[in-house]
N, C-alpha and C positions, 0 to 999 in steps of 0.2 A: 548519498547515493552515487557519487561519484566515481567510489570505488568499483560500482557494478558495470558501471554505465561504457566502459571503453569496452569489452566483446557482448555487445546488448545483443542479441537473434534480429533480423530485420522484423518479425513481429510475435509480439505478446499480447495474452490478455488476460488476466484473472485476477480474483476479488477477493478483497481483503475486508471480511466483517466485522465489526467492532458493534459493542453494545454500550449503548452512551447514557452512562447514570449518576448523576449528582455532581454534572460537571468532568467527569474522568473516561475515558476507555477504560472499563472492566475487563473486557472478554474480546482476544483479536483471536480468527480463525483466517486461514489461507484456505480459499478454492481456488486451483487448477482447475483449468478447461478441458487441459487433455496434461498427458505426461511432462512435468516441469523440465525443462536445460535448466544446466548447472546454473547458467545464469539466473534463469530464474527461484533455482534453489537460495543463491546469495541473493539478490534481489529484494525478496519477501518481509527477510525481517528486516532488511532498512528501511524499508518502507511502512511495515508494523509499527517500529518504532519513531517513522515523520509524525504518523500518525497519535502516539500518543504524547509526542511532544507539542500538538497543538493545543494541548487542553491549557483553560476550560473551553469546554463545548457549554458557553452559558446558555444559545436559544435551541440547542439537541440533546432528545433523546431518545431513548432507546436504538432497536436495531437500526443499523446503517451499514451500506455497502459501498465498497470505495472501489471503483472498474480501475486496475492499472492496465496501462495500453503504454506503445511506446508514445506515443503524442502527449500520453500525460508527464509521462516523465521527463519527456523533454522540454518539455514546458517549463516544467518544475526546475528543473535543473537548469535554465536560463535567470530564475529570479535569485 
């Protein structure tokens, strides 16, 4: 994420769903809220892809929505 994260927009939001089965992300989709910055064009799938480097999801399933905001990312990108 860190590649995205130096011209971040002062604020983002949008969600990233994954469908969680037999332990794996099957299926990620990106919702935008409103029309993405580039930023958040590159954004997306690094963050698709934290996401399916967590697995396994051994006590989730099915749909799930993950809010990105900047609060979360910077969060994240603190640990």
């Amino acid at each position: 994420m860190s590649k995205a994260a130096a011209d971040a927009p002062s604020a983002y939001n949008f969600l990233i769903v994954a469908v969680i089965k037999d332990g794996s992300a099957d299926f990620l989709s990106v919702n935008f809220r409103t029309p993405p910055s580039e930023w958040e064009k590159t954004a997306a799938p690094l963050i698709s892809d934290a996401i399916t480097e967590c697995e396994p999801y051994s006590s989730i399933s099915g749909r799930m929505e993950f809010a990105v905001t900047r609060e979360l990312v910077e969060a994240g990108s603190k640990n």
